[in-house]
N, C-alpha and C positions, 0 to 999 in steps of 0.2 A: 912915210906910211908905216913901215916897220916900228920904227920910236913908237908910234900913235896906238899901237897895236902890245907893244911891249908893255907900255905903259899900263894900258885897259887890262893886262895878263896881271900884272904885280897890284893893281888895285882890286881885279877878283881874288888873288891870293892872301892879299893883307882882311880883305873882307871876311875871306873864312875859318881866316886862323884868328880872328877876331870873337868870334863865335861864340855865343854864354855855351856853360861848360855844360848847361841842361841840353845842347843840340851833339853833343860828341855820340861816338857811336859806339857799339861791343861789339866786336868778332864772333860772328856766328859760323863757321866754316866759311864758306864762298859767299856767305851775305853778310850784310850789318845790319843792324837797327836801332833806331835811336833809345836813348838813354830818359828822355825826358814824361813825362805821367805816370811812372811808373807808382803803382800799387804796392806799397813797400810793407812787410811783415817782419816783426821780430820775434826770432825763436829763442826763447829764454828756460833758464831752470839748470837740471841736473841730468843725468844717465840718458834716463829714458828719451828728453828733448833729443837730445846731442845724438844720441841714436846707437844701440846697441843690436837691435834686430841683425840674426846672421853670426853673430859672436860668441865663440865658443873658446874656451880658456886660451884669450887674449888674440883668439886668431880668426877674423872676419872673411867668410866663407864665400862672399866678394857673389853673391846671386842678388840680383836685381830685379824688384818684380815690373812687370809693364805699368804698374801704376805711376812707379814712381822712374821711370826714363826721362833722359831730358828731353825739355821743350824747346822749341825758338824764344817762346812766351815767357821763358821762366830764367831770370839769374841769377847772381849768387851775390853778397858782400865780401870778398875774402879778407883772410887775417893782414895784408896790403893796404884794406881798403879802396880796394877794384870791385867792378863790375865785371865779373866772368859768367862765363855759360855755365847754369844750376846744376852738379851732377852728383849722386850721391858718391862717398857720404858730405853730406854739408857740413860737416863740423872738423874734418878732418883736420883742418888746420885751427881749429881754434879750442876745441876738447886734445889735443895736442899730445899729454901725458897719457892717453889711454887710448886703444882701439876703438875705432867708431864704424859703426859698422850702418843698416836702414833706422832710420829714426820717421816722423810721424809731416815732414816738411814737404818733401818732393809729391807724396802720396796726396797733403792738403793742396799744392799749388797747381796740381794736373786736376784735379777734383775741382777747382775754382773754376779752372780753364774752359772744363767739360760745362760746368754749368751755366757761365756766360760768356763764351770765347767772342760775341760780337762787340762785347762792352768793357771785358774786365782788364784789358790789354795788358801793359808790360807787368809781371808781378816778381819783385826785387827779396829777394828770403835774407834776411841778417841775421846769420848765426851767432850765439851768444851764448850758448849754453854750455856747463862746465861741469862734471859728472863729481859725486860725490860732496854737492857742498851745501850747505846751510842756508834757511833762509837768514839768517841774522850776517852772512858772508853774503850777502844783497842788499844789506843795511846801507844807506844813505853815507857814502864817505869812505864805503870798504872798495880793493880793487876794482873784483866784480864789478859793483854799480857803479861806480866810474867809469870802467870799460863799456858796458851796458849803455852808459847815458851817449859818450864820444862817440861811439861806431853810430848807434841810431842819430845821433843829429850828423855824421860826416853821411849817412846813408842818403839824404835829404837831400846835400850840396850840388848833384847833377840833374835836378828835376826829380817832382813826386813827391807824395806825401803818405806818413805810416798809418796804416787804413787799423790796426790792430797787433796787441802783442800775444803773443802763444807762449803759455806759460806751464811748463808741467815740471815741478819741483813738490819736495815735502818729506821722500823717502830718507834722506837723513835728519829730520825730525821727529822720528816715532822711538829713538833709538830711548831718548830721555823722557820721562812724561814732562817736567817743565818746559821741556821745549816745544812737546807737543798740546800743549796745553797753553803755550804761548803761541801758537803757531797762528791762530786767528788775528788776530792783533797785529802779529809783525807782518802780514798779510795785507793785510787792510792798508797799514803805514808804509809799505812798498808801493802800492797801488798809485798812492797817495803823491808820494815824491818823485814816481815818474813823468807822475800825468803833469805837477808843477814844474819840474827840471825842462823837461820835452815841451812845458808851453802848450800842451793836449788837455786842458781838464776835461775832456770827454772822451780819454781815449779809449776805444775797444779793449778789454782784455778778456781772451777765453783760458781759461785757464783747465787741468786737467784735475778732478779728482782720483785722488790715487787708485792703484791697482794692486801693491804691492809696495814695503818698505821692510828698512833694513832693522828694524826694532818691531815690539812686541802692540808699541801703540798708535800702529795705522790707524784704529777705530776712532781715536782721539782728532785726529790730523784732517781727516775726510769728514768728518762732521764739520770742522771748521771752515772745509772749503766749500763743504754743500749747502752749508748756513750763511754762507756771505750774499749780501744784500747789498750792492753797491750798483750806482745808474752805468749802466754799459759794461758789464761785468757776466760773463755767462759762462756757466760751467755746466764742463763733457765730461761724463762720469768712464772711467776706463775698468773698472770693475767689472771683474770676469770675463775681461780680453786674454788670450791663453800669455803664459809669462813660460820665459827659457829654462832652461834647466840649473840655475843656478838663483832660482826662484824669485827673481828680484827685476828683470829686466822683461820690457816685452818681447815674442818674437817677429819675426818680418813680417807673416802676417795680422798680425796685431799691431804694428807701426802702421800697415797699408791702411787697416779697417781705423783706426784711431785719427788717421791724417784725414780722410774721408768724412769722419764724426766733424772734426774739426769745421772743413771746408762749409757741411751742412749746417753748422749753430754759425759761421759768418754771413753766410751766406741767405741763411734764413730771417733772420733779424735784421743785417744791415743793407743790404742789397736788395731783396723783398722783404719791405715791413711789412704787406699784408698776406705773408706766409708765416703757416705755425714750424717754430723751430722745430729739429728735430727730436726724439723722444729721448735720446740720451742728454740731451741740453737742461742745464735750468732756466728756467721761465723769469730767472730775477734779475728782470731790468728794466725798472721801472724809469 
């Protein structure tokens, strides 16, 4: 009887170490939850993504608002490529050479939660964002988009699919006008090669109109992002969100009300189609 017993133990053991890797769990303190449906978002771009809210000459002042606290709901892709518990800053280890301080992520995935917590379940944030860089350092074959394209398909490999990319970059394209002047274009041709690499040609992307750049021709840069006209493509105008004292970055709350902008143009469009996006959204997706 023993043997008969032993036996039936090592064949439920073999059975659940057997397991697709979509049923493993994350540590949540004294609970687990599974890993698999997860509602996966990629945070992409520069500074303001990656998050500087709270950062004051290079020293993050470590205040957390209740928007963006952690969730059960909510976890993180880390520089590892784990699933951990979501907890600001998201980028810590991945914007790496720079202070990261509230950025616009925690603020949109509580904001989602709020708005459909019976439906929207696990929601996975993959940070990816890189402060100070260029769109043409996103070009198709530069680190960046390499990096970019691996973390988002390894994000994939435990269960879930990327509902949308969040994209807020540009501020170092105003510095030059050819760049800003090219900045539509290389725009467009990013969008482009994600959606093919990722296998998504319809993937979400909300992307941010600037607020603030490190050159003289924002004016150029923000037209380009205001004017794009691509299917599933919607943009969150961050103009006239208050910016830090170093006039280039937002502050925490301006990451809070930004992450919340965000949540409402996903949430508006792709979750309720017969809801009107919100008013700082563009209407362009046809």
């Amino acid at each position: 009887m023993f043997s008969l017993w032993y036996s039936l133990l090592l064949l439920l053991v073999a059975g659940s170490l057997s397991k697709s890797s979509a049923e493993l769990l994350v540590s949540d303190g004294d609970r687990s939850r599974p890993l698999q449906d997860k509602n996966i978002f990629i945070l992409a771009g520069q500074s303001n993504m990656a998050g500087r809210g709270g950062v004051v000459n290079e020293v993050w002042d470590g205040i957390i608002p209740a928007e963006c606290e952690p969730n059960p709901s909510i976890i993180r892709f880390n520089s590892h490529r784990k699933w951990v518990e979501a907890q600001e800053p998201l980028h810590v280890d991945i914007d790496f050479n720079k202070t990261c301080g509230v950025g616009p992520g925690m603020a949109f995935a509580n904001t989602l939660v709020q708005m459909d917590s019976s439906n929207i379940g696990v929601i996975g944030l993959v940070p990816c964002a890189v402060g100070g860089t260029s769109i043409s350092e996103w070009s198709r074959g530069a680190p960046l988009y390499n990096l970019f394209i691996r973390r988002s398909k390894k994000s994939m490999l435990e269960g879930g699919r990327i509902r949308a990319v969040l994209w807020y970059q540009g501020e170092s394209d105003t510095v030059y006008q050819k760049d800003a002047e090219s900045y539509g274009h290389n725009l467009k041709t990013f969008i482009s090669n994600v959606r093919e690499d990722l296998h998504l040609p319809r993937l979400h992307f909300i992307q941010v109109a600037l607020a603030s750049g490190e050159g003289p021709f924002v004016g150029i840069v923000r037209k380009a992002q205001l004017d794009i006209d691509l299917l599933n493509v919607l943009t969150v105008d961050a103009d006239g969100l208050p910016i830090g004292p170093d006039g280039l970055h937002l502050t925490t709350e301006a990451q809070v009300r930004l992450g919340q902008m965000l949540a409402e143009a996903f949430f508006g469009r792709t979750v309720q189609q017969s809801h009107p996006i919100s008013n700082h959204a563009s209407k362009r997706n046809r």
